[in-house]
Structures are given as C-alpha cells and as structure tokens.
C-alpha positions in Angstrom: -15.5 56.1 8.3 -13.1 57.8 10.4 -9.1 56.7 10.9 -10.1 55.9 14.6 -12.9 53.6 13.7 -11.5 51.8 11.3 -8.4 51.1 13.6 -10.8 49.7 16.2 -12.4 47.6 13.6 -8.9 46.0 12.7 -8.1 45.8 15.7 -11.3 43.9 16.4 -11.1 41.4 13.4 -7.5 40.5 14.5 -8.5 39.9 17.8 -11.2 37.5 16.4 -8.2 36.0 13.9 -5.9 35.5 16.6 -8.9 33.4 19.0 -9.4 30.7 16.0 -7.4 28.4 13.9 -9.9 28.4 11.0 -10.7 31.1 9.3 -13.2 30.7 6.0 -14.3 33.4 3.5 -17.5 33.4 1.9 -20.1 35.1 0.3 -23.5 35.6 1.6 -25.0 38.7 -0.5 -28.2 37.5 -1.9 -29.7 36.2 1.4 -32.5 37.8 2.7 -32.8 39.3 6.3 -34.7 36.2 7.9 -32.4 34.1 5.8 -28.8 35.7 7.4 -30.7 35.4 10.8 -31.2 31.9 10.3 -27.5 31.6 9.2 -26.4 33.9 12.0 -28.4 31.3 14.5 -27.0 27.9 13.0 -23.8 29.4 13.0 -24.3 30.9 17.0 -25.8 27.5 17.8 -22.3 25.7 16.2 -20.1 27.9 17.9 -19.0 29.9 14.8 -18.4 33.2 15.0 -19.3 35.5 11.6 -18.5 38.7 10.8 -19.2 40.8 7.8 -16.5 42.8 6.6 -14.9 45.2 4.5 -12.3 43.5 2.4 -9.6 46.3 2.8 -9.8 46.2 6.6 -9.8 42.7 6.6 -6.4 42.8 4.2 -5.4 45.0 6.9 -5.7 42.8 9.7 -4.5 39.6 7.5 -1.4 41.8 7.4 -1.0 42.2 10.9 -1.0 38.6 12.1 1.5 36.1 12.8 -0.5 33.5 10.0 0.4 34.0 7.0 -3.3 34.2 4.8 -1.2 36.2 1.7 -2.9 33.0 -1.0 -6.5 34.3 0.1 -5.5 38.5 -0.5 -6.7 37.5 -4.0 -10.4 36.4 -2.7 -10.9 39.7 -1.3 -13.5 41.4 -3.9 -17.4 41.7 -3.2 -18.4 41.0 -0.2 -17.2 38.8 2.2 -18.3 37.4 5.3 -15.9 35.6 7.7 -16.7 32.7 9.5 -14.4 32.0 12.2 -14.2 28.6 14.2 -11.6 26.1 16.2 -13.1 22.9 14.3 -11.9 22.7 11.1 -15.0 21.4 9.1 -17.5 22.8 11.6 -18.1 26.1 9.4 -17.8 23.5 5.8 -20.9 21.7 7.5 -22.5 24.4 8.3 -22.8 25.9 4.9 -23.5 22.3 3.5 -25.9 22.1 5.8 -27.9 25.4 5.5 -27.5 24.7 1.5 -29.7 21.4 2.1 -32.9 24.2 2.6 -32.3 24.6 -1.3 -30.1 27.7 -1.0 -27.3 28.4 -3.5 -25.7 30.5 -0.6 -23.0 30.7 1.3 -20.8 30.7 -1.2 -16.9 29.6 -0.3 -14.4 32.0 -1.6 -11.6 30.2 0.1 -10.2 29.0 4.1 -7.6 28.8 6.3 -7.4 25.8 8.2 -4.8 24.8 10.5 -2.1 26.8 8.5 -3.1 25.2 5.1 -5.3 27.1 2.9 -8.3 26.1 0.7 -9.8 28.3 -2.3 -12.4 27.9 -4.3 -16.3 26.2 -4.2 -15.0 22.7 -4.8 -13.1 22.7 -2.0 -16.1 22.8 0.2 -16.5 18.6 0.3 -12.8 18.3 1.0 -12.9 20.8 4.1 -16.3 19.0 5.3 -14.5 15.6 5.3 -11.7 17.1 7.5 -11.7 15.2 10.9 -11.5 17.6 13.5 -8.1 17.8 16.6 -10.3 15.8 19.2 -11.7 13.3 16.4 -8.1 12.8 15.4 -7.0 12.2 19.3 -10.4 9.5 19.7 -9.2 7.4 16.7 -5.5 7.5 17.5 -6.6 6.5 21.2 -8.9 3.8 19.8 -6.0 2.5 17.3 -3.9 2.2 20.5 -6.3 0.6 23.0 -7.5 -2.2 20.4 -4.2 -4.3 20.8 -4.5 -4.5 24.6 -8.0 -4.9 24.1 -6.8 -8.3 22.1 -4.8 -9.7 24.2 -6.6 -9.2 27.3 -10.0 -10.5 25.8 -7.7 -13.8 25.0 -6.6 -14.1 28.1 -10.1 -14.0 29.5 -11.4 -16.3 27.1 -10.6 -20.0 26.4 -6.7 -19.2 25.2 -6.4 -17.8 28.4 -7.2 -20.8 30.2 -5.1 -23.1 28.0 -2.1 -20.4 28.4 -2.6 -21.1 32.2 -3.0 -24.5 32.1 0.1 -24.4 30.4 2.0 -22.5 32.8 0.9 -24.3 35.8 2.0 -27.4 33.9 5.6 -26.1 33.2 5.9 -24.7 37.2 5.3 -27.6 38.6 7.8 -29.4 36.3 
C-alpha cells in the first residue's frame, strides 16, 4: 500500500472515531462470507458502523485522537474489526445477539465506551447491561415526575377532598 493510501485510510478511521463515542474491537475471522453479510446487515440495520482494519493503521489513528484508547494498543494483534456506535451497549447486543444463531464469533478483544475502557470476552455481559444516554435521561425523568405524580393523585382522590374540606373549614373560621 502506498504512503498516500494509507494516509487516506487513517484519515478515514479517525474521521469515523471522532463521529462515535463507543468504539469496540473484535474479532470476526472465522466467519464465512454469508455469515459477515449477515453481521454486516444486523449491524447496518442497528446503526453500527464496522470496519475491518489493519491494526497498525488503526494504532495510527488511535494516536491521533483527542481520546485516549493507549489500554486497547495491546489488543491490536490478528485481526480486528471495529464496530463503531453512539449507544453504548448497542454493538455488546449485537454480538450477543448474532451469537444466539450458535456462533462462537464475534469475539470481543476489548471497548471504549464513554471514555472508560473494557478488555476482554467477559466483559461482554457488563457492556450489554450498560443503559444507554437517553435510557439514563427516561429513568432520571421518571424518578423525578413520580413525586408530583403522588401528590397530585392525593389530591384528586379522597385525601384531596378531606384536605379541602379542611381548608374551607379553617377559611370560614
């Protein structure tokens, strides 16, 4: 590969680094050609982007970002294939998922999600239990709407007639 080419190529795997937050490494030699189409679809179809690439480009274009990936440098052997999203566990379902057709592949080297990092094949039910930004937001809204919800179903109910009765008693007094 020429100098130019492989410039464009880092160029183009940092442009994809620097357009999602999670970044996860795996290992997908062993799959078949309708079997990485099928992957390449389910991950298409969940928004994921995947790239293979070569590990010493990909060092490369680590380097060259503002995140700091220097912990997954070490996972950089065999091949790797990137999978790149903005939902944190979207890519850990995904290979969860497309293991449920009994396949042993993708494998997870490691991931970077929002600025923490997770190596190794174990790691895969933690990052699949991770909620996601907007899940986070919809349980921290929920958390905050249940007290008013409380007090103004009590109002509406039988309390809320007593409290008024009570009231009107203490006005007119």
């Amino acid at each position: 590969m020429k100098k130019e080419d492989k410039t464009l190529v880092i160029e183009k795997i940092g442009n994809a680094l620097s357009e999602y937050s999670c970044v996860y490494l795996t290992q997908t030699s062993g799959l078949n050609a309708e079997k990485t189409s099928a992957l390449r679809r389910a991950c298409f179809k969940d928004d994921i982007k995947m790239l293979c690439v070569k590990n010493t480009l990909l060092k490369i274009a680590f380097e060259n970002s503002p995140n700091d990936y220097s912990e997954l440098y070490g996972l950089l052997h065999g091949e790797t294939t990137l999978l790149l999203s903005n939902v944190g566990n979207a890519p850990a379902k995904l290979i969860k998922k497309f293991r449920q057709k009994k396949e042993t592949l993708p494998l997870l080297k490691g991931a970077f999600v929002e600025e923490s990092v997770y190596i190794g094949e174990d790691q895969l039910d933690t990052l699949s239990n991770i909620k996601s930004k907007n899940e986070l937001i919809g349980d921290l809204i929920g958390l905050l709407q249940s007290p008013a919800k409380n007090v103004v179903s009590a109002l509406q109910g039988s309390a809320g007639h007593k409290i008024h009765g009570v009231l009107e008693t203490l006005s007119n007094k």
